[in-house]
C-alpha positions in Angstrom: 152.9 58.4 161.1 154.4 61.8 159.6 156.8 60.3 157.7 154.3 58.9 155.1 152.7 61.7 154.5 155.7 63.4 154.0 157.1 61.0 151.4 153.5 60.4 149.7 153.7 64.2 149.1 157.1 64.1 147.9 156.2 62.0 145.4 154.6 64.6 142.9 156.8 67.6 145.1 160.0 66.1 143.5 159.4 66.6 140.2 159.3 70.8 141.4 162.0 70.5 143.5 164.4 69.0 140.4 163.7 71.9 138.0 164.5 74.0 141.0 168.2 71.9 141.7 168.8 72.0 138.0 171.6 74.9 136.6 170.2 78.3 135.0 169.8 78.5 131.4 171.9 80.6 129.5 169.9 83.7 128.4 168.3 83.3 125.3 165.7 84.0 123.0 162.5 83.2 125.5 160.0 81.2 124.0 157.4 79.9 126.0 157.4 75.9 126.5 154.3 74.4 124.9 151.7 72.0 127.0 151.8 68.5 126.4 148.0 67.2 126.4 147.1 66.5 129.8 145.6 62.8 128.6 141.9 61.7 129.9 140.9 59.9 132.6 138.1 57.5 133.1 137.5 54.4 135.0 141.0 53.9 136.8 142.4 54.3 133.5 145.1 57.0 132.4 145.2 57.6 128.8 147.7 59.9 127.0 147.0 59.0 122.9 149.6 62.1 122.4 152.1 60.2 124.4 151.1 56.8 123.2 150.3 55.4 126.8 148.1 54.6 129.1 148.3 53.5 133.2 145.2 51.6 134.7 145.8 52.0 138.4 144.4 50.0 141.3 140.3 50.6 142.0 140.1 52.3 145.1 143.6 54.5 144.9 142.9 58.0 145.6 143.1 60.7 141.9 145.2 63.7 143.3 146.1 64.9 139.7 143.8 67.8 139.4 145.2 68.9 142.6 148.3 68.9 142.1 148.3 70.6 138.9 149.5 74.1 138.1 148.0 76.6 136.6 148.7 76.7 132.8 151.3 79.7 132.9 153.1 77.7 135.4 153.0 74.7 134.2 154.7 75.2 130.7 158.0 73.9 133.1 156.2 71.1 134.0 153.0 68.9 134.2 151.8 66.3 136.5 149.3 64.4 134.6 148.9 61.1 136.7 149.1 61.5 140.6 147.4 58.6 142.5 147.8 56.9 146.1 147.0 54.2 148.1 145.1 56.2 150.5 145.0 60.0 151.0 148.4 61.4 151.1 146.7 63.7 154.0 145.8 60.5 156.0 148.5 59.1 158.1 148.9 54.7 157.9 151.2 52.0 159.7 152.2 51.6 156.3 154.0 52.9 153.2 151.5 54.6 151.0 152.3 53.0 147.0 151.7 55.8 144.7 152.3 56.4 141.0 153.3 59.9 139.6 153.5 60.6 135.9 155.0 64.0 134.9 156.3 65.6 132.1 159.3 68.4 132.2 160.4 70.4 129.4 163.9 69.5 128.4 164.9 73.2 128.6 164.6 72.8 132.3 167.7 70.9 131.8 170.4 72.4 130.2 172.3 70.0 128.1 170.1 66.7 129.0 170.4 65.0 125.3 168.7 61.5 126.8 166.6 59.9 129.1 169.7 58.5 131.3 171.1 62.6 131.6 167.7 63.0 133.8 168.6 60.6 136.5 171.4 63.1 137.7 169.4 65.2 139.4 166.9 62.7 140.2 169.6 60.7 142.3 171.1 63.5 143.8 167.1 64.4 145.3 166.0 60.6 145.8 169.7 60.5 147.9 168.8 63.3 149.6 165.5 61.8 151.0 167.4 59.3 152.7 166.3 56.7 149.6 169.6 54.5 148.6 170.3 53.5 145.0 170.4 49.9 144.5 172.5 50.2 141.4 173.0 52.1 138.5 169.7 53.7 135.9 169.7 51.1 133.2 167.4 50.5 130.0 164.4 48.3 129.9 161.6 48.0 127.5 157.8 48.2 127.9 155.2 47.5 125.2 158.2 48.3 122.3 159.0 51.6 124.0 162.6 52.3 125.2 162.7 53.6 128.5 166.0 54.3 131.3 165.2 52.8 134.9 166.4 53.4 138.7 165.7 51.7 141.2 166.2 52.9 145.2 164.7 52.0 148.8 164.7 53.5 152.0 164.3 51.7 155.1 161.4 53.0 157.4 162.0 51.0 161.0 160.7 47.6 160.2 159.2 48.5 156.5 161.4 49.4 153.2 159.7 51.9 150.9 160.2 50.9 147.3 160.9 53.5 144.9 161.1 53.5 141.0 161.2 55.9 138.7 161.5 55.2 134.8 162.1 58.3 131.9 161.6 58.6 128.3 162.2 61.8 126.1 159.1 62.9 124.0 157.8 65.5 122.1 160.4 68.0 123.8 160.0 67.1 127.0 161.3 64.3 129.9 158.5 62.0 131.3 158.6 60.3 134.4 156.9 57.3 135.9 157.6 57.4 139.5 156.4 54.3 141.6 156.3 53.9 145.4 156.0 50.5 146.7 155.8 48.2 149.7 157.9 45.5 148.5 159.6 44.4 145.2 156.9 42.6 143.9 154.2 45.3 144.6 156.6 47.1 142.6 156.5 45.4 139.2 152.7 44.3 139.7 152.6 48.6 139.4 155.2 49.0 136.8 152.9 46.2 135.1 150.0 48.3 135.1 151.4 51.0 132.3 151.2 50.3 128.8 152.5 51.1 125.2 151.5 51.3 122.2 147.9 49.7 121.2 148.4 47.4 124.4 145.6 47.2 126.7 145.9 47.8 130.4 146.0 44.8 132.4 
C-alpha cells in the first residue's frame, strides 16, 4: 500500500519540509551553523554523549540514518541522526510502518523560536497538512530529568490509525526532535520508553 511508504518517508522528509515552511531570516551577518556530533551507533543503541541521550530501538528495525543524511555543507540547517523503521520504508505492508526520527535544526532556521513549544507551530501546520489530526494541545512532560514539550496527533488509514508523536527540546543552539510513528497508543509509549536521559540505561 502506497500510502505507507509515503508516510514512512515523510517521517525524516518533514523535518526539510519545516525549515522550508519557516519565514526568511533577516539578512545578517552569515555565519555558518556548526554540527552537532552526529552520536554513535552500535547494537540497536543510539548514543548522543554531546546531547546527553541515548535511543535503544527494536532488534530487527531497519537503520536508514546514513541514508538519509546530508552532506556536511548542507546539513549545518539540519541533521538527522536517528532514522529507523519497522521494515524498509521502500517495502510496501498491510500495516503502518512505526518508525523513530531524531533530528536536530538550528534555531536560526526559525526566526524568533525562544522555546521548545515555538517549534510545534510549524510542526502542526505540516502534521495537519498530512491529513494527521491533533488530539490536543503540545504540553510538557519529563523524561529521565530532562524537560521536554509533547504533541500528540493520528490519522485514520481505513481500518488502522497511524500514531504520531513528536517531542522537542532546545540544546546547544539548536531544536531536537523525537518523532514516533505508531500502530496504537500503547506501541507508542513502549517507543517513547525506549529513549533515555541522563546516565539512564536503555531499557
Amino acid at each position: 500500500m502506497r500510502i505507507f511508504l509515503a508516510l514512512a518517508i515523510w517521517v525524516v522528509a518533514f523535518q526539510v519540509l519545516i525549515a522550508q515552511q519557516a519565514p526568511p531570516a533577516k539578512p545578517a551577518v552569515r555565519q555558518r551553523p556548526s554540527l552537532l556530533d552526529q552520536g554513535t551507533l552500535a547494537d540497536n543503541v543510539y548514543r548522543n554523549s554531546s546531547l546527553g541521550f541515548t535511543y535503544k530501538f527494536r532488534f530487527g528495525w531497519v537503520d536508514r540514518t546514513t541514508q538519509m543524511r546530508s552532506d556536511p555543507d548542507e546539513a549545518r540547517g539540519g541533521q538527522v541522526l536517528l532514522a529507523v523503521f519497522e521494515r524498509p520504508p521502500e517495502v510496501a505492508g498491510e500495516s503502518v510502518n512505526s518508525a523513530v526520527t531524531i533530528a536536530a535544526e538550528n534555531v536560526s532556521s526559525y526566526p524568533g523560536l525562544k522555546t521548545a513549544a515555538d517549534y510545534f507551530g510549524p510542526v502542526t501546520e505540516l502534521t495537519s497538512g498530512m491529513g494527521l489530526k491533533a488530539t490536543g494541545d503540545p504540553y510538557d512532560v519529563t523524561i529521565g530529568g530532562r524537560q521536554l514539550v509533547r504533541g500528540d496527533y493520528k490519522k485514520e488509514i481505513g481500518t488502522l490509525t497511524m500514531h504520531w508523536t513528536s517531542l522537542a527540546m532546545v540544546a546547544k543552539g539548536h531544536v531536537v526532535s523525537f518523532t514516533f510513528v505508531a500502530s496504537s497508543e500503547d506501541e507508542m509509549e513502549e517507543l517513547i520508553g525506549r529513549l533515555n536521559f541522563g546516565s539512564a540505561k536503555p531499557r
